[in-house]
N, C-alpha and C positions, 0 to 999 in steps of 0.2 A: 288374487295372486298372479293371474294370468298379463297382469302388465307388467310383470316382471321378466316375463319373455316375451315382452314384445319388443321388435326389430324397431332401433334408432337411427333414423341420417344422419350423418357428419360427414361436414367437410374433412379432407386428409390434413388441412392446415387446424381444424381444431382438435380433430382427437392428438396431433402431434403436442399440442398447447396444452392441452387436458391430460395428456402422460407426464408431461416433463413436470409440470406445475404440480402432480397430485406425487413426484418424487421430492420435489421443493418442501411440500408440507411436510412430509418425511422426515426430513432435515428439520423441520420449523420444530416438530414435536418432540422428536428425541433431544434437540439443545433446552426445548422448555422443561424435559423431563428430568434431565441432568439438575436442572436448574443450577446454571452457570452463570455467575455473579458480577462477571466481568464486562465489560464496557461493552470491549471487540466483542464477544457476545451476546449481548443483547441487539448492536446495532445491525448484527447477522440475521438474529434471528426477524427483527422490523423490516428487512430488505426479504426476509426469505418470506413474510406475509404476505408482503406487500404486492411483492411479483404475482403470487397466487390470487387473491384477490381481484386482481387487474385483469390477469387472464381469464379468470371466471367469468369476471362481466364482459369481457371483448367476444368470448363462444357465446357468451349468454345473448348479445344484443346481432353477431354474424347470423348466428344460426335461427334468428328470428323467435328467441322463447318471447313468452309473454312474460315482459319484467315490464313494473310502473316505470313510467315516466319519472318518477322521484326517486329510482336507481340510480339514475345515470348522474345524481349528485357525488355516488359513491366514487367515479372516477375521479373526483377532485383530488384522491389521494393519490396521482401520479405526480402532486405536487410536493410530495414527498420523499421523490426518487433523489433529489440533489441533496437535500438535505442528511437523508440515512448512508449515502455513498461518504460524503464528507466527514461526518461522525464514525464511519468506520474504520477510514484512513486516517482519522486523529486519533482512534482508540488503538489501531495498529503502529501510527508512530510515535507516538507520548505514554507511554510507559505509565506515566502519573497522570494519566486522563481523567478528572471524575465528572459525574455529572452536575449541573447547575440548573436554577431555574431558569435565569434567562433565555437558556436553549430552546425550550418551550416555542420561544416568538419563532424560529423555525417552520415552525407547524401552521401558521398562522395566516399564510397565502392558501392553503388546503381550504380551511376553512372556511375562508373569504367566497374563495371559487364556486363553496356547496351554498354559502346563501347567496350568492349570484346566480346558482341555477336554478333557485328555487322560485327565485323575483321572474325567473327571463320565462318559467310553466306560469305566469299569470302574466305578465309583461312581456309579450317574446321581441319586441324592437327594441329592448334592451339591450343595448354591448352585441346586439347582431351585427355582422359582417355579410352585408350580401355577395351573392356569387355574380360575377361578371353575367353570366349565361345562367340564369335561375332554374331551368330546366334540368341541370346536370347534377344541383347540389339538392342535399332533402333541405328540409326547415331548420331541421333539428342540427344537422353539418353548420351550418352558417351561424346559428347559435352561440352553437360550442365552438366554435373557431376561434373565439378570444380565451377560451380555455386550454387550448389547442396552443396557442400560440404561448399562453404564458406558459403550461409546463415545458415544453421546448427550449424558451431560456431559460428557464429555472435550472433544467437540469446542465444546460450548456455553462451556466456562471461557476454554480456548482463545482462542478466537474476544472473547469479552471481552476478553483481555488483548492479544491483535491492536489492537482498537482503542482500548487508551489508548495503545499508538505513538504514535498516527495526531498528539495535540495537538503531541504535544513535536517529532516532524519537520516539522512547519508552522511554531511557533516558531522552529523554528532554519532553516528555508528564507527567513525573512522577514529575519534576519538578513544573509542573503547572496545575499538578490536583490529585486530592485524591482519583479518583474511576475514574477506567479505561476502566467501560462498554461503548463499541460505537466506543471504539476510539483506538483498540489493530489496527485495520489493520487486521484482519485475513482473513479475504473475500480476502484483497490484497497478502498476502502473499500466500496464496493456489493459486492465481491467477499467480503467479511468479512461484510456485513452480510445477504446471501445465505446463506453457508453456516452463520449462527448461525440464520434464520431457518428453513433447511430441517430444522439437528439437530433444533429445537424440536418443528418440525411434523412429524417422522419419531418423535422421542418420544411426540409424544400420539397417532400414527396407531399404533405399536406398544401402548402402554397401552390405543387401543380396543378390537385383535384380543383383545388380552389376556382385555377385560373381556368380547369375543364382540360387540362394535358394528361393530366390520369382520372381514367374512371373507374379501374378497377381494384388498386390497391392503395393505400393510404398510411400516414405515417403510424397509425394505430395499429396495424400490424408489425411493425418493427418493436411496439413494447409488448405485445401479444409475444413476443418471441423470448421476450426475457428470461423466463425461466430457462428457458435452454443454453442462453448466455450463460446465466449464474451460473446453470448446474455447472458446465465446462469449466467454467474459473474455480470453483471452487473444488472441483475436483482435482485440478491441477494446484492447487494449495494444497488440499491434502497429502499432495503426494510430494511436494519441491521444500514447501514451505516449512521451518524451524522454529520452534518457539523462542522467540527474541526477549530477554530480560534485561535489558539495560542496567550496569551496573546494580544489579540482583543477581547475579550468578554469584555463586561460589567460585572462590578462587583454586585454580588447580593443582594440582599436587608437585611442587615446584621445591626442589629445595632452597631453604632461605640464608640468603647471603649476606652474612654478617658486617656490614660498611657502617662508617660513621652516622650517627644520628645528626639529623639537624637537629631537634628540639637543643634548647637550650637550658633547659629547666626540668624536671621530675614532676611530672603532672599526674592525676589521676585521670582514669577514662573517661570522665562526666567531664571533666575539664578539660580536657585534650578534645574531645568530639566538639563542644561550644564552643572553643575557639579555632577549630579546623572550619567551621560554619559560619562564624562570625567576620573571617577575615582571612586574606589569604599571602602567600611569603612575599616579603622585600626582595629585591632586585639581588642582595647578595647571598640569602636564603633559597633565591632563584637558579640565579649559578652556582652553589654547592650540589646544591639537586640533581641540577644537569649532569655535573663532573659525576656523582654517583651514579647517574643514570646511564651515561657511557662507557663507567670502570665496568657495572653490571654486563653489561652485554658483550663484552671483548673479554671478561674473564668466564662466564659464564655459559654464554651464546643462547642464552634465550627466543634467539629469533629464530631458533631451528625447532622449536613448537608449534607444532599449525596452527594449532587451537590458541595461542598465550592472546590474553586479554591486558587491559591496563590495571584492571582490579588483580592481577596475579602480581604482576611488578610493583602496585604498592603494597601489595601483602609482605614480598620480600625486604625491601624493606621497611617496611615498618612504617609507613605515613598516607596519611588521604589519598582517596585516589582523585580527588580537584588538586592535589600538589604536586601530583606527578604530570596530569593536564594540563596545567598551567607551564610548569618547566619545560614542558616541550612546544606547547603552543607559543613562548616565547625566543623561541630558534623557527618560527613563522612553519610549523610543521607540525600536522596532527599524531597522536600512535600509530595511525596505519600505514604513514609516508616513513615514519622515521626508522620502524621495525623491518620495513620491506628496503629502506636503505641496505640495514645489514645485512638480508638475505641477498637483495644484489650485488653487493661487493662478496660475497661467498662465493655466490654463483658467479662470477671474473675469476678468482680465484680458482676454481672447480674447471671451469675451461681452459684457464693458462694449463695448467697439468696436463690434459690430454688424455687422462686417464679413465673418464668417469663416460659414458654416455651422456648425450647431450638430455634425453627422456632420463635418465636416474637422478641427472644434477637438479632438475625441479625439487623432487623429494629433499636430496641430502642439503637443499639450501631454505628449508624450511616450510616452502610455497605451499598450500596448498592444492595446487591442481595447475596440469601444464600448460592451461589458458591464461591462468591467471602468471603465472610464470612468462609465460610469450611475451602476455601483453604490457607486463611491468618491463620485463627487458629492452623490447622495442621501443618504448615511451622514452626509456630513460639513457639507452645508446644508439638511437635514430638506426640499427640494426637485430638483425634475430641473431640470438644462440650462436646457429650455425656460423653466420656469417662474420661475428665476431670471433670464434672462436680459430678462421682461416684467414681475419687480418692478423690475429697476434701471431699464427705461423706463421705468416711473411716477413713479418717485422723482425720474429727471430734470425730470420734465414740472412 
């Protein structure tokens, strides 16, 4: 029992690795324990192993334990990093995510990498990279250099393809909401843009040991660091981040406004729903929709709910919410442009009067929050609030 009190060396840079990573697994357990079924959760919990893992074996091999030489196959699972980032930002922007087999081949550079290091402990001029100045790098460095180098791109391609997500779940979030607080992704996108910028800079710190420009730190410490990235990101989800349902939310408690039906016929639900799926309105089914869709908001004003969704406006009345989509997508304009039209012309209105504070008219024009207010204003009258509000005084005068 007396090894149990005996005094350990660490470096400050691993026991810091060894906190955040043993908070990581924390995370890793309670989601396993939940057992949570969903996509974005599983590809959480693969990224929250994985980091621990990695940093295991980076103290493990710093700190000089006696690990086989046929561990350091295990690092090949940093070839995994591009792959579980990518699946996380598809399980957070595609709503209908599921899994496939061919996702699999993903894995499959990992792989490759562990029976190349197995061949390079019997073969070592294998896929070696020697060092310029051989005295400066070990055996084992030059080795793994081409392991080195491929996770590097790996996770740099990766991480590219992460963020051309990013446009197309915006486009289609503007589709289906009118106020974008909660739901931009931006915690994810720093989070993308974070670990493309760390592979980078973990590449060219590896290419300087290489060339003998560093000797003392390497890009292996920059993913030794990971868990402390994630923990930060992810805590800052927990705290910003909104559970996004894409056309699955329940529609709000909106009174419904009794306007003309387009259907033309008395269908049943089964047949009404297979033909809302099968096909969608004629050009003059199009513009009645419209015309409904603009009597609603100038009798009603809809647009003075923060919250209002597209799924609430066709619950009112009464048709798909791909035919309300559509109807407005063909005035070249998403829900989120076309509802914050009206909150802007509210808000003109609200400052010609003179009466309202400039910070109140945000609210009573619907906005949600007076950044988003500012910033719609100024896009769309090359001036702020204020400033508009003391040309229409002149103009009066």
């Amino acid at each position: 029992m007396d090894v149990l009190f005996q005094p350990i060396a660490l470096q400050l840079n691993s026991l810091v690795v060894l906190l955040t990573s043993f908070m990581l697994l924390g995370m890793a357990l309670f989601i396993a324990f939940l057992q949570i079924a969903q996509p974005v959760s599983r590809f959480l919990l693969g990224m929250l192993l994985l980091n621990c893992v990695l940093a295991w074996l980076f103290v493990g091999v710093r700190e000089n334990w006696s690990l086989p030489d046929e561990a350091r196959a295990f690092l090949s699972l940093q070839m995994l990093h591009g792959p579980l980032l990518m699946g996380y930002v598809m399980s957070q922007t595609h709503p209908q995510f599921q899994w496939k087999a061919v996702y699999w081949l993903h894995g499959l550079p990992a792989l490759i990498m562990g029976v190349v290091w197995f061949i390079q402990l019997h073969y070592p001029q294998v896929l070696r990279v020697d060092c310029p100045d051989t005295l400066l790098c070990h055996p084992f460095y030059e080795m793994r250099f081409i392991h080195r180098a491929g996770a590097w791109v790996s996770a740099i391609i990766y991480a590219a393809l992460s963020l051309r997500l990013l446009p197309e779940y915006l486009a289609r979030i503007k589709n289906e909401y009118s106020a974008l607080e909660g739901l931009r992704l931006t915690w994810l996108t720093m989070l993308i843009w974070c670990f493309m910028g760390l592979a980078i800079l973990a590449g060219l710190m590896d290419v300087g040991k290489y060339l003998g420009w560093l000797d003392i730190i390497y890009g292996g410490y920059l993913q030794a660091w990971g868990p402390i990235l994630l923990t930060v990101f992810l805590c800052g989800f927990a705290i910003r981040q909104r559970l996004i349902q894409i056309r699955l939310d329940a529609p709000g408690s909106i009174d419904f406004y009794q306007g003309p039906n387009i259907n033309t016929k008395s269908e049943t639900p089964n047949e009404t729903s297979a033909k809302y799926q099968s096909s969608g309105l004629d050009n003059e089914l199009v513009e009645t929709l419209w015309a409904q869709l603009n009597t609603l908001m100038h009798e009603q004003r809809l647009y003075l709910s923060h919250g209002l969704k597209i799924a609430d406006v066709a619950q009112i009345l009464s048709v798909p919410v791909n035919y309300v989509s559509q109807a407005i997508n063909s005035q070249g304009q998403s829900f989120y442009d076309w509802i914050n039209h009206y909150r802007l012309q509210q808000a003109k209105a609200l400052l010609a009067q003179g009466e309202l504070r400039i910070t109140d008219i945000a609210e009573e024009s619907g906005f949600a929050s007076q950044s988003s207010f500012y910033s719609h204003f100024k896009q769309a009258t090359g001036m702020t609030p204020r400033q508009y509000r003391q040309s229409d005084q002149k103009s009066d005068k």
